[in-house]
C-alpha positions as CSV (number, residue, x, y, z in Angstrom):
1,X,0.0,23.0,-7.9
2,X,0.2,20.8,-5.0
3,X,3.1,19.0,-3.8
4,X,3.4,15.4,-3.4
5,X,5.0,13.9,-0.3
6,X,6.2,10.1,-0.4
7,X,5.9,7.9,2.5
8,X,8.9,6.2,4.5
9,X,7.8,2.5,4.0
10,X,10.7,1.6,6.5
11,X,8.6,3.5,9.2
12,X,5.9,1.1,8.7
13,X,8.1,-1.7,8.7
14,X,9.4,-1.7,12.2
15,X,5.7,-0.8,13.7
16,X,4.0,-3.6,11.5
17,X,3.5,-6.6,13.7
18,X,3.1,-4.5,16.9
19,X,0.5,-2.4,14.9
20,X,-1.5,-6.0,13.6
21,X,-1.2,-7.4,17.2
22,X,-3.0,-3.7,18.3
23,X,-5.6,-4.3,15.7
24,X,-6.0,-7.8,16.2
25,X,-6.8,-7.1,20.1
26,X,-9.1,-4.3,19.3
27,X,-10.6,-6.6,16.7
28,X,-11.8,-9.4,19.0
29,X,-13.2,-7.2,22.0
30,X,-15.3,-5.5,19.6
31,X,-16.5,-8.8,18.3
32,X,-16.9,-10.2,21.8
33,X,-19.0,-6.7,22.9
34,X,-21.3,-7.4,19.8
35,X,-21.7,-10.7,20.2
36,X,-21.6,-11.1,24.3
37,X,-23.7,-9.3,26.8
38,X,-22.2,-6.2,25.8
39,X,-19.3,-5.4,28.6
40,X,-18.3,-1.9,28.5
41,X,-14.9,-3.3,29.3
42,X,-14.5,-4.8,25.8
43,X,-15.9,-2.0,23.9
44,X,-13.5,0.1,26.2
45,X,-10.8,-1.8,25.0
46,X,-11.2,-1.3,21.3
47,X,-11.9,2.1,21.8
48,X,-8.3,2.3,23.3
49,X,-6.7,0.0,21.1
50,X,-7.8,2.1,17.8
51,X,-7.2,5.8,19.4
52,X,-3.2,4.0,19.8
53,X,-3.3,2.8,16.1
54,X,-4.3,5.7,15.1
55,X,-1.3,7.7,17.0
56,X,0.5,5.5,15.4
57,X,-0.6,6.1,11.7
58,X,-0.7,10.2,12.8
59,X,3.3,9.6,13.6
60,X,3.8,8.0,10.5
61,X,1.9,10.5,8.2
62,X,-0.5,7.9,6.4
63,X,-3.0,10.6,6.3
64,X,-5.8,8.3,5.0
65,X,-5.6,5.3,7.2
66,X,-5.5,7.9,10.4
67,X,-8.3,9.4,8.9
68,X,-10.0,6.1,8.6
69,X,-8.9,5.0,12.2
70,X,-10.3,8.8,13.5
71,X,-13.7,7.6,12.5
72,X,-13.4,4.2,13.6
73,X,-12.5,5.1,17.4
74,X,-15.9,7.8,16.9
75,X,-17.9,5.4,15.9
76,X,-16.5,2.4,18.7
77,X,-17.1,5.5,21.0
78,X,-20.5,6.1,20.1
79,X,-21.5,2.0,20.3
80,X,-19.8,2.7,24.0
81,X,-22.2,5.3,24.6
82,X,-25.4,3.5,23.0
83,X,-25.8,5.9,20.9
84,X,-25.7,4.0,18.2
85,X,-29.0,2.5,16.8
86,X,-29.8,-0.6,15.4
């Protein structure tokens, strides 16, 4: 039998518009890397910006969204490295 643990919502509450601004930031220099002459700077700065969200979703135990942020910072990485293919 496993045991089910319920989130704080409250925790989530005082991180949330500091946690969208994050993920807004991280959002547009990805989307200006794809789109520009791809600046390591900007895919830098996503990279950073998701490995803090996800800190941030490891401190507040929302297993699933830190797993999902894991892979996203992997992936930005990877784009980083160009080893990503088309």
């Amino acid at each position: 039998m496993t045991e089910t643990t319920r989130q704080d919502p409250s925790a989530l509450k005082w991180v949330r518009s500091e946690l969208n601004d994050v993920i807004q930031v991280s959002q547009r220099a990805l989307e200006d890397y794809v789109e520009g002459d791809g600046d390591k700077r900007l895919i830098a700065t996503s990279v950073k910006g998701i490995q803090q969200v996800h800190s941030i979703l490891v401190m507040l135990e929302l297993h699933g969204a830190a797993l999902l942020s894991e892979e996203m910072a992997q992936v930005a990485s990877a784009l980083a490295d160009d080893q990503v293919r088309d």
